[in-house]
VEXMARGU-694588 format. One record per atom (N, C-alpha, C): residue number from 0; x, y, z. Coordinates in Angstrom, 3 decimals, padded with zeros to 6 digits. Layout:
+-----+----------+----------+----------+
!   k !     east !    north !       up !
+-----+----------+----------+----------+
! NUM !        X !        Y !        Z !
...
+-----+----------+----------+----------+
# end
This chain:
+-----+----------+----------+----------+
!   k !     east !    north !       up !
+-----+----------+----------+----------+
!   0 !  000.850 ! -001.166 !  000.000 !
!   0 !  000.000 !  000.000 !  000.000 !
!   0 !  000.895 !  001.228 !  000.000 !
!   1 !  000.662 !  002.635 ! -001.164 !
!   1 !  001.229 !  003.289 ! -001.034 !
!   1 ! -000.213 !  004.602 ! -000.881 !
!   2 !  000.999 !  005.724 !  000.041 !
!   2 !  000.242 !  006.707 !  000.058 !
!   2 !  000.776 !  008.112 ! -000.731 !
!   3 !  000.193 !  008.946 ! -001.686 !
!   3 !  000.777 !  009.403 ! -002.620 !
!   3 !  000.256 !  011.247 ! -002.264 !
!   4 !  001.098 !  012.077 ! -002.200 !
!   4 !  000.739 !  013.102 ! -002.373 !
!   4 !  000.737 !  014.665 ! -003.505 !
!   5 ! -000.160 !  014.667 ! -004.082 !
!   5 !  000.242 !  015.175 ! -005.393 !
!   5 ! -000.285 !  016.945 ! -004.998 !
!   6 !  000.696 !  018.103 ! -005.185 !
!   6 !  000.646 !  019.613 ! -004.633 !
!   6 ! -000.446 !  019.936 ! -006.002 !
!   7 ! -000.842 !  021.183 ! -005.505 !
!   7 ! -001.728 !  021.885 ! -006.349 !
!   7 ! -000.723 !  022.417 ! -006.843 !
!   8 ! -000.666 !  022.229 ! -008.927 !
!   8 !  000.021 !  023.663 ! -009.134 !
!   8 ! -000.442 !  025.040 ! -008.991 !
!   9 !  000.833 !  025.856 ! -009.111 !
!   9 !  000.544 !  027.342 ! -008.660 !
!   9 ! -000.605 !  028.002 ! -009.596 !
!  10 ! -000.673 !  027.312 ! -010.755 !
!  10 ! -001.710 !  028.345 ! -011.760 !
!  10 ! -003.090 !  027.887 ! -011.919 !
!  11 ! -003.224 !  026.839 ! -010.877 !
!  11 ! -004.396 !  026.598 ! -010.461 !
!  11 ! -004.779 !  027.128 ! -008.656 !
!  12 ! -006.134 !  028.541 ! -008.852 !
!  12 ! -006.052 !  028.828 ! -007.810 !
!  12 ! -007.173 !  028.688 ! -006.970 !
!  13 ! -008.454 !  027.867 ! -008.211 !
!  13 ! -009.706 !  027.501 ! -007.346 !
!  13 ! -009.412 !  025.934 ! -006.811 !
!  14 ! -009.814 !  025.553 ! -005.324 !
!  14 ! -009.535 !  024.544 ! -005.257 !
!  14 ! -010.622 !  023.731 ! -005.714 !
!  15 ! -011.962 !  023.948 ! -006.314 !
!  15 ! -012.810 !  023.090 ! -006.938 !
!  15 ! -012.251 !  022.729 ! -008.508 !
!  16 ! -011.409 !  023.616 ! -008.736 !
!  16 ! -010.903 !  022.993 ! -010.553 !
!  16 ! -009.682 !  022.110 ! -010.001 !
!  17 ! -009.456 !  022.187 ! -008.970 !
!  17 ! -008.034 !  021.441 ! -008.163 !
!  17 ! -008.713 !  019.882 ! -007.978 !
!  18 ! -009.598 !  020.018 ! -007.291 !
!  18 ! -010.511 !  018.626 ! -006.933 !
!  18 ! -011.315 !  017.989 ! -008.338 !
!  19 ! -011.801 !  018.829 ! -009.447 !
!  19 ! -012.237 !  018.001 ! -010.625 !
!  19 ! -011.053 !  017.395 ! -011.439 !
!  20 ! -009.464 !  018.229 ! -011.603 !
!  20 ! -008.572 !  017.444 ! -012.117 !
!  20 ! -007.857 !  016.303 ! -011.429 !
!  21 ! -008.206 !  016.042 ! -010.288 !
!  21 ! -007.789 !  014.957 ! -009.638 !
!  21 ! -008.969 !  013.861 ! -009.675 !
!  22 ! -010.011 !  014.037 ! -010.152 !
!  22 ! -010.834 !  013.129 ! -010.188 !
!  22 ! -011.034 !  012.561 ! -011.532 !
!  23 ! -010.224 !  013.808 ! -012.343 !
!  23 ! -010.011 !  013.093 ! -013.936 !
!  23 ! -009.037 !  012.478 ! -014.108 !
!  24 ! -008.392 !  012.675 ! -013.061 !
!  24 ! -006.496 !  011.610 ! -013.227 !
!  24 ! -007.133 !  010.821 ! -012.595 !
!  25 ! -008.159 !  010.243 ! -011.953 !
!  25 ! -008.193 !  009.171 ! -011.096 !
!  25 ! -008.886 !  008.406 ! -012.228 !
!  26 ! -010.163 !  008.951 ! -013.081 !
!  26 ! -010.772 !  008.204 ! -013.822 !
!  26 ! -009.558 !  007.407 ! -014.707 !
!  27 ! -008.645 !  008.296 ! -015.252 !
!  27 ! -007.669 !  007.916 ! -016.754 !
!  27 ! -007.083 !  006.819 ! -015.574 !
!  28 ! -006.726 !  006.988 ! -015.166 !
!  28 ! -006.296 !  005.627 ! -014.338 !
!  28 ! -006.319 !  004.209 ! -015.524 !
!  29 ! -007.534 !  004.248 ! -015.987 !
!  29 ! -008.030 !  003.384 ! -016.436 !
!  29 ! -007.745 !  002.906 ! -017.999 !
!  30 ! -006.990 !  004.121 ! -018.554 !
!  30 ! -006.531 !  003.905 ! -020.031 !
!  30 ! -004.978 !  002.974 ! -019.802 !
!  31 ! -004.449 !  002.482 ! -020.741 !
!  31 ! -003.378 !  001.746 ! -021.296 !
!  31 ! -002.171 !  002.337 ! -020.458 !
!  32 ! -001.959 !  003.875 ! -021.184 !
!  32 ! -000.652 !  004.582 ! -021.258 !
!  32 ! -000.686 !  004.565 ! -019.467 !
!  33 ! -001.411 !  004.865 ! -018.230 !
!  33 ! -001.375 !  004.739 ! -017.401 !
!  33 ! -000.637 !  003.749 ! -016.909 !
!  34 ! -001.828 !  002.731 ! -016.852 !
!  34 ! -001.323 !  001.131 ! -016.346 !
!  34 ! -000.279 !  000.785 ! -017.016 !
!  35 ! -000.010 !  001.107 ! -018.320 !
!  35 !  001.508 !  000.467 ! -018.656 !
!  35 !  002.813 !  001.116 ! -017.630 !
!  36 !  003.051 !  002.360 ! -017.030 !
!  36 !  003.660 !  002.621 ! -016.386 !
!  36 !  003.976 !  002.287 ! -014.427 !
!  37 !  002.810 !  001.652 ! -013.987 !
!  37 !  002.857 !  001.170 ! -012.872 !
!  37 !  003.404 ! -000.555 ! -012.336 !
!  38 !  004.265 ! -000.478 ! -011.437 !
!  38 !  004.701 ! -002.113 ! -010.961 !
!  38 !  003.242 ! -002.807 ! -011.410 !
!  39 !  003.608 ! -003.839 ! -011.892 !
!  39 !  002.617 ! -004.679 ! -011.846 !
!  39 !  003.095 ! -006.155 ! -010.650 !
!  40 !  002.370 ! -006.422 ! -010.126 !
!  40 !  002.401 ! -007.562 ! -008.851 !
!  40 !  000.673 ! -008.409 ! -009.010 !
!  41 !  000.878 ! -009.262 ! -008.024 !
!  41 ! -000.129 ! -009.995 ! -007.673 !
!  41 ! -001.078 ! -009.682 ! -007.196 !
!  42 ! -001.354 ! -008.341 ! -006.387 !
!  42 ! -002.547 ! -007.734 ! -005.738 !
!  42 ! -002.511 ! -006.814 ! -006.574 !
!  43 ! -002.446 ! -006.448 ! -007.639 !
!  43 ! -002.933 ! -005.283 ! -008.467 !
!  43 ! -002.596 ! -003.531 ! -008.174 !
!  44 ! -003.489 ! -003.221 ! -009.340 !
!  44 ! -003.583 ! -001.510 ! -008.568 !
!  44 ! -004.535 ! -000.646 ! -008.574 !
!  45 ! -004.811 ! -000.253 ! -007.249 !
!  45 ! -006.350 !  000.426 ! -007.297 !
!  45 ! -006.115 !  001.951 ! -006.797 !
!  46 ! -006.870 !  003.317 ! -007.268 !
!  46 ! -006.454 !  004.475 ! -006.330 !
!  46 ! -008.005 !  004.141 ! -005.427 !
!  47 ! -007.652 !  004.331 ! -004.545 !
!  47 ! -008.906 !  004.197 ! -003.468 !
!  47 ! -009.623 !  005.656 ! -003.199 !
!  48 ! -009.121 !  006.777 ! -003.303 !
!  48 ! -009.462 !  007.949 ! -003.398 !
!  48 ! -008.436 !  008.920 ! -004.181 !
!  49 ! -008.665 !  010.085 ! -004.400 !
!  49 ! -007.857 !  011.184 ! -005.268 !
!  49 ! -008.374 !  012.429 ! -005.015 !
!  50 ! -008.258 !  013.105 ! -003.887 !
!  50 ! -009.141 !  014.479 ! -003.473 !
!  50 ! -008.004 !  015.259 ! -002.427 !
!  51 ! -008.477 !  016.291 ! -002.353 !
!  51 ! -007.577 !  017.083 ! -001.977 !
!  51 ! -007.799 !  017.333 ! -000.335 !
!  52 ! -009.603 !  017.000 ! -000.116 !
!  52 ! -010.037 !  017.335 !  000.961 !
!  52 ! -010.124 !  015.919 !  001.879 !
!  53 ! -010.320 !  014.911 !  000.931 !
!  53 ! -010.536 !  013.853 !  001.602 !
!  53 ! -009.632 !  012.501 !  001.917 !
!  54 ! -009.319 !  012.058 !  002.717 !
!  54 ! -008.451 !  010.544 !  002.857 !
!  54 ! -009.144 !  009.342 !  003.228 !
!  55 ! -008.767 !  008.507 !  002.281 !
!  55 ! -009.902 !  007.260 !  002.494 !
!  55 ! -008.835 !  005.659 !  002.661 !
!  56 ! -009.122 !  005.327 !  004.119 !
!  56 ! -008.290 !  004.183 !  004.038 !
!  56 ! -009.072 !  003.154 !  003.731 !
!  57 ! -008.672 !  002.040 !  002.697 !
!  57 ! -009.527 !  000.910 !  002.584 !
!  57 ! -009.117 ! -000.482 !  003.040 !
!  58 ! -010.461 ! -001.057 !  003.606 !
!  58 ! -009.650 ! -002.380 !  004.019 !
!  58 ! -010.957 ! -002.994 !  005.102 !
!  59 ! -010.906 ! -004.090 !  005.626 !
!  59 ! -011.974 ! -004.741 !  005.941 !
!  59 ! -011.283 ! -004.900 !  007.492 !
!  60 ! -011.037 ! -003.589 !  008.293 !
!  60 ! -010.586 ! -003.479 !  009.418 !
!  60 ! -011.305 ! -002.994 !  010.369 !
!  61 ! -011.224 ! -003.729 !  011.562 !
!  61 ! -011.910 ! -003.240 !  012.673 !
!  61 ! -011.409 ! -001.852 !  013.141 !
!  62 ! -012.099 ! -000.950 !  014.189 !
!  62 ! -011.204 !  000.325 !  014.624 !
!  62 ! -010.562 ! -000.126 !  015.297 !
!  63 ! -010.330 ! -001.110 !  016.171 !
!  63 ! -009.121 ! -001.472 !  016.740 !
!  63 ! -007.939 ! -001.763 !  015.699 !
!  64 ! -008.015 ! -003.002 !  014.855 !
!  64 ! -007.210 ! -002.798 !  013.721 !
!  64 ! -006.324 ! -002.046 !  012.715 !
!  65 ! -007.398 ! -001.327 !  012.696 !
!  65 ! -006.708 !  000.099 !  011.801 !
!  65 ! -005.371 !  000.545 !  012.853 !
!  66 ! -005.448 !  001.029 !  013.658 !
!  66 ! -004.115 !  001.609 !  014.125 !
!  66 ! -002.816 !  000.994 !  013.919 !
!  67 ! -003.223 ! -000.187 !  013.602 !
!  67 ! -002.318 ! -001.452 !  013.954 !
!  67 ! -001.522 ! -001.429 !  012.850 !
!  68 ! -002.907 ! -001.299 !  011.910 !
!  68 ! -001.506 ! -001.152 !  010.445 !
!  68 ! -001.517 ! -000.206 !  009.803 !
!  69 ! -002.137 !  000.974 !  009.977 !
!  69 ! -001.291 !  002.127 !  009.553 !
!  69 ! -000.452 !  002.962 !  010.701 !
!  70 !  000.850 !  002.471 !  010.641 !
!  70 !  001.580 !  003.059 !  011.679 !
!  70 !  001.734 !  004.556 !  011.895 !
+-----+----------+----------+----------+
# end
């Protein structure tokens, strides 16, 4: 699991055109030229979220759990 942080550029100064181009890099995700550039492994690759405001951990964890493994 990686966690990725991508800055607003400077010549973008609304953060709602900030949050729709991250939701269009999340869709393209899905074309060729993308996926040809990422490790490929046995568990695959998913973005679980792409927002500026929001963080989304995924996983089938109890709240006790969670702490456990994101250190």
């Amino acid at each position: 699991m990686e966690q990725v942080f991508i800055a607003c550029p400077d010549h973008i100064t609304n953060p709602e055109e900030f949050e729709r181009k991250l939701f269009i890099l999340r869709n393209y995700r899905q074309s060729y030229s993308f996926e040809s550039t990422v490790r490929k492994d046995e568990i695959g690759f998913y973005i679980a979220s792409l927002s500026y405001k929001t963080i989304v951990y995924k996983g089938q964890l109890t709240s006790v759990q969670v702490r456990q493994y994101f250190h």
